[in-house]
NULUMKOL-21440 format. One record per residue (C-alpha): z, y, x. Coordinates in steps of 0.001 Angstrom, whole numbers, plus 500000, padded with zeros to 6 digits. Each point is the difference from the previous one (the first is absolute). Layout:
N
ZYX...
END
This chain:
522
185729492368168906501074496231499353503366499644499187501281496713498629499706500668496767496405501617499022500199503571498565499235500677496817496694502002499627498372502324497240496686500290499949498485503306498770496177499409498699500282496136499452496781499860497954497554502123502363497932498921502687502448499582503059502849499402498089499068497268497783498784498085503098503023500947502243502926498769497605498478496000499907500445500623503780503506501101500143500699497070497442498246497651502249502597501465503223503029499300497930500793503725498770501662500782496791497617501890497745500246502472497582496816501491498206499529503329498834497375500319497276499271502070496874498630496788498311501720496499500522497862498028497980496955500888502687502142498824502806501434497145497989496043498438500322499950500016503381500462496338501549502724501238502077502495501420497352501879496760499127501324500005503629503783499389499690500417503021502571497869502470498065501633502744497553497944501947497523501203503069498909497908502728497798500398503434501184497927503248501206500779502329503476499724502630497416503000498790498111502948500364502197502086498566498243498023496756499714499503500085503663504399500249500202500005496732498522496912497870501640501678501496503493503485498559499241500785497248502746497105500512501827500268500187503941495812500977500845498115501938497491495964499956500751498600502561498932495812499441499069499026502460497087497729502562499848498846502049497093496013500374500638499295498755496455498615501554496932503483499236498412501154503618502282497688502821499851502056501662502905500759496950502365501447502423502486502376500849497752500908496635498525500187498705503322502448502493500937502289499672496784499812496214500481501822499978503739502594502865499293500888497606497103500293497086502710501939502227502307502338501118496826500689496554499252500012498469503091503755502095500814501280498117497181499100495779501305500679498307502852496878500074501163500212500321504054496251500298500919496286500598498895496681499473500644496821501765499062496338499455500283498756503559500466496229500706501170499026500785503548500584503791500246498106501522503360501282503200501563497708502321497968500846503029498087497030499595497906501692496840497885498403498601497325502811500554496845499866496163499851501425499907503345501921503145499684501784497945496932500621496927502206501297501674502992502262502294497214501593496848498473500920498705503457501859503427500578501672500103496206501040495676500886501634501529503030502216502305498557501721496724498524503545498548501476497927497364501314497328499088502851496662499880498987497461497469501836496096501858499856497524497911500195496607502393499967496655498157499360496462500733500077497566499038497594501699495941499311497263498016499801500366496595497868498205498248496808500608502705496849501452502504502302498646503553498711498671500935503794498003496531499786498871500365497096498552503405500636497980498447502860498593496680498331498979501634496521498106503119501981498531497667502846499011497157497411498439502473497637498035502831501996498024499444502652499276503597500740502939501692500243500857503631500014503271500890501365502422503208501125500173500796503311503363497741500335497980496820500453499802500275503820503959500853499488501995497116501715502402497903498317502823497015500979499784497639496931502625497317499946499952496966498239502307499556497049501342496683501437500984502007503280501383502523497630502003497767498518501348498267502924501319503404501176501903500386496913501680497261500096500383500295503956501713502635500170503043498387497956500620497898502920499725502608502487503583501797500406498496503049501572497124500920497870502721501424497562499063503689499258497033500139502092496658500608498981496803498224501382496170500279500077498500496579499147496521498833500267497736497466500968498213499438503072496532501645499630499382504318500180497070500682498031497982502059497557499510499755496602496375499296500498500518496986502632502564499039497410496993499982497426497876497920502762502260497807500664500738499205496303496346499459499459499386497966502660502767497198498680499105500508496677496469498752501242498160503621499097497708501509501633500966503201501960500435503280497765498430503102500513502549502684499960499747503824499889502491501892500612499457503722497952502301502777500841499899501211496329501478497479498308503796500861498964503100497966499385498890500344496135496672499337500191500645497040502026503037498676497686497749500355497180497438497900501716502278497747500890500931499459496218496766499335498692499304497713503139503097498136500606502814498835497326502507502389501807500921502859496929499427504117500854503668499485499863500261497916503426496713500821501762500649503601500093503084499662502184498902497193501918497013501896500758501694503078501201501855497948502518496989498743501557499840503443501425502535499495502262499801497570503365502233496943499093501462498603503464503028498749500697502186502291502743502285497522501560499876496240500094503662499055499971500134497787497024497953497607501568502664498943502484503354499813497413497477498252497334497344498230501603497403497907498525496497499570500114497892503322499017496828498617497984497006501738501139497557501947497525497803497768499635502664496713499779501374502341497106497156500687498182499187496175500680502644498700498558499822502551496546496192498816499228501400496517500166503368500658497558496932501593497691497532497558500265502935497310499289501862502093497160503254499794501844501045503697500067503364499840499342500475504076499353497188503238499184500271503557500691499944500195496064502987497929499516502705502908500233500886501287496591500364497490496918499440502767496956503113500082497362499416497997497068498891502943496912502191500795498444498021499895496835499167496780500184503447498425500934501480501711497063497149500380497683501478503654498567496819502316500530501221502872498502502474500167502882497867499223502608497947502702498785497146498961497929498219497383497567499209496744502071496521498637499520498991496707500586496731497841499302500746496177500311497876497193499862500236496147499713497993496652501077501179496416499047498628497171502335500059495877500074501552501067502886504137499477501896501795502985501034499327498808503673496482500251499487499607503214498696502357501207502332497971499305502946497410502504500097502321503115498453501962499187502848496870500763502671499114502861497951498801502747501682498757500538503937497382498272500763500029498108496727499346503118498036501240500330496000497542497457498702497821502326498112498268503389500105500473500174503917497955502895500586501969501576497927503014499408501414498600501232503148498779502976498718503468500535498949501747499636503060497081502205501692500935502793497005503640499051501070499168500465504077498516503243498991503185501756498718502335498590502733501190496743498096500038496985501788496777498046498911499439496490500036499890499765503547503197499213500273499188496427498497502976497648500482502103498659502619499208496102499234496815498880497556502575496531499014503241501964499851501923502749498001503304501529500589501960502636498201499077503270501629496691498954501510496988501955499947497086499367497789497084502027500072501182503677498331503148497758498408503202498909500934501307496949498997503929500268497977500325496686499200498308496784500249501657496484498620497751497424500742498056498389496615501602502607498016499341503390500985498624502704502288500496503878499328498041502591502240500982503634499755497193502463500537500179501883503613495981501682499548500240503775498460500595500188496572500802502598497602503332497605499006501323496737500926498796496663499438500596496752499992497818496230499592501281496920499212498786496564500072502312497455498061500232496173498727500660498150497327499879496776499057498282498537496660501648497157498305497240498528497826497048502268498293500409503601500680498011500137496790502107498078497893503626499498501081502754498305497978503650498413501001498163496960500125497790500430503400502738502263502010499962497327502936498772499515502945497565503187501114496739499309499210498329503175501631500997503416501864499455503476498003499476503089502362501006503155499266498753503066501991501835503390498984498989503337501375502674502542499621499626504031500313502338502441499790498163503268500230501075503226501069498804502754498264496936500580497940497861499493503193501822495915500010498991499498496146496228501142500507500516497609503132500608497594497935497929499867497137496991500743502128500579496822502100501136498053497007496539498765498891499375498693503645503354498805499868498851497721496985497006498578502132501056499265503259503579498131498722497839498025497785498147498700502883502575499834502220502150497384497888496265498126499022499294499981504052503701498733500767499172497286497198496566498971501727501950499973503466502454497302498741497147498414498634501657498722496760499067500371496163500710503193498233501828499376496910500753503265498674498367503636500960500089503146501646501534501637497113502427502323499326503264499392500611503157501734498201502579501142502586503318499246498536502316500663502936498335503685500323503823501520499646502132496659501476502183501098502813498819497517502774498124499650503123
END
């Protein structure tokens, strides 16, 4: 398809993985695009969103009516979401509700085509549900007044993909390894830039409307020469794998968890489609869209070197920016449904905002939280334990912050450079909670201010402000239990940020009184 004038396209799933990588490219080919996301501000940080032929719109596939309005005027819809998240405890289900609400309001746009990644779905009654889901969206898309273009993948294989990730954290970290049976199961991995050359491909392609395809990459092979070959160009020395019959989906998801920074959530269905033999049935794409297929080992190549150079553009943990709280953006806790507790703490340092600013903004990762590490870790292990997601998640860049990044067991809901960063809690909690890290500047002595020395900033005050809001009784003994350790380790965090700008403290840690605790604001 390539009339004269470009179609107009919606993009379903902007934010995740594929889809935050595949709209730059459509931009880059001259298409009109408009993004469908439940958060704008997380898309409005990516370096791509000022294009002049990109169009945010907020919305949700449960929400038909939303998705009424983001369709209006478009020509191509691609459709890239999934529900494997802890957001849906049924993702089945939410899946399912999701594309009868595309097919509902699909009859009412001009919409004249779409095109959906689905997964590689093998002739087997004995389905995984994951792939029982994928192959059951394809069938609900098709009931539509439109063609539908199915693209079915493999495991895609690329820097932060969840498949790759899987593989480097469990390869990197065990060099014994004791596996299900499905280890000698064989596989067709694609690469995620082959991936996303077919989606784009098959817009030019006239006939690939309402047809579905199986695309992989070159190389037929199991999960354990997958593991070899990983270790190999990751410069490792060859694992020892066992494969045990006893180990279930479960068990194995559960391992996964505690190994790899992939939640219960994911790893359980991604595990129980490793069950079934993932090769492609016909080839046919490869003539209408070809390119160059990147081997398995040019793939995983080329995602240890976006790593090691911090220049993964997307993660499998992007998808889903939390809501703002409701609670905090209105600051009325007896309608959000309880008393909001907070501990907040302040530092003032010889110090510009700039300065300060530069190691909150590599908090986290590798970096660590500047103080009581082990504890930290011990948390996250606690956190692993009871299917949260840990701190292995660390961060997508160590320099660099965006809204609706990934940050240990946090999420990041806003960030403004030399100002402010707020982190909402994604560990297990018995309530919600939030941290913030915010600047001020200090005109003249923080000790002694008057009229007369409000000029130029003489020094940066940091505030750091933990926020709970517990649920139930079990959320208040939470609370106070922690808050003593609370008091210890944000004390030493603000002294260690202090040390790491390696300016004079004027003025704490002490106390600090919260007085925007019930401002409506982000």
């Amino acid at each position: 398809m390539q009339p004269d004038s470009p179609p107009s396209i919606l993009v379903t799933g902007a934010t995740g993985y594929v889809g935050g990588r595949l709209v730059p490219l459509l931009l880059e080919r001259g298409y009109h695009i408009r993004a469908l996301v439940r958060s704008a501000r997380k898309l409005a940080s990516r370096p791509w969103a000022a294009h002049p032929h990109l169009e945010i719109v907020e919305g949700d596939l449960h929400d038909e009516n939303s998705l009424r309005k983001a369709l209006h005027g478009c020509d191509v819809v691609y459709y890239l979401v999934h529900s494997m998240t802890s957001r849906h405890h049924d993702f089945k289900d939410a899946d399912r509700k999701a594309a009868y609400n595309m097919v509902r309001a699909i009859k009412h746009s001009s919409a004249r085509r779409i095109v959906y990644l689905s997964g590689l779905v093998p002739d087997d009654r004995n389905l995984s549900p994951h792939l029982k889901s994928r192959a059951e969206v394809a069938e609900i898309l098709a009931l539509s007044d439109v063609p539908v273009t199915v693209l079915r993948a493999a495991q895609i294989i690329g820097s932060g993909s969840a498949s790759f990730e899987l593989v480097r954290y469990l390869v990197d970290r065990l060099p014994v390894m004791i596996t299900p049976k499905w280890v000698h199961m064989q596989c067709q991995p694609i690469a995620i830039s082959n991936v996303l050359e077919y989606l784009a491909g098959v817009l030019e392609v006239s006939e690939t409307t309402g047809r579905t395809y199986d695309i992989g990459g070159p190389d037929i092979l199991t999960y354990k020469e997958l593991f070899d070959l990983y270790a190999d160009e990751a410069g490792l020395p060859k694992r020892a794998i066992i494969p045990v019959p006893a180990l279930t989906p479960a068990l194995s998801s559960l391992w996964l968890n505690l190994v790899t920074p992939v939640p219960t959530s994911l790893a359980r269905p991604l595990v129980e489609g490793l069950r079934n033999r993932a090769v492609c049935s016909e080839n046919t794409i490869q003539v209408l869209v070809p390119q160059k297929l990147l081997s398995m080992r040019e793939a995983v190549r080329l995602a240890l070197d976006r790593i090691r150079q911090h220049t993964v553009p997307t993660c499998w943990n992007d998808s889903g920016t939390p809501p703002i709280p409701e609670w905090i953006t209105c600051g009325d806790a007896p309608f959000a449904g309880g008393t909001i507790l907070y501990s907040a703490h302040e530092i003032s340092l010889h110090a510009t905002r700039d300065e300060v600013w530069l190691p909150i903004q590599r908090i986290g990762g590798e970096t660590g939280w500047y103080q009581s590490d082990l504890l930290w870790r011990l948390r996250g292990f606690l956190d692993k334990l009871i299917g949260g997601p840990g701190l292995r998640r660390g961060r997508r860049n160590p320099e660099e912050l965006l809204v609706g990044d990934a940050l240990d067991f946090w999420r990041v809901l806003d960030i403004r450079p030399g100002k402010r960063l707020l982190l909402q809690a994604e560990m297990r909690l018995p309530g919600e909670a939030l941290l913030e890290f915010r600047l001020e500047d200090i005109h003249g002595n923080p000790l002694q201010q008057t009229p007369d020395n409000m000029t130029m900033p003489t020094g940066t005050r940091l505030i750091m402000i933990a926020r709970f809001l517990p649920r139930g009784l079990a959320g208040i003994l939470y609370w106070y239990a922690m808050y003593p350790i609370h008091l210890i380790i944000f004390n030493g965090m603000l002294r260690a940020i202090a040390r790491k700008t390696g300016k004079d403290i004027i003025l704490g840690p002490q106390n600090y009184k919260d007085n925007d605790a019930g401002e409506c604001r982000l």
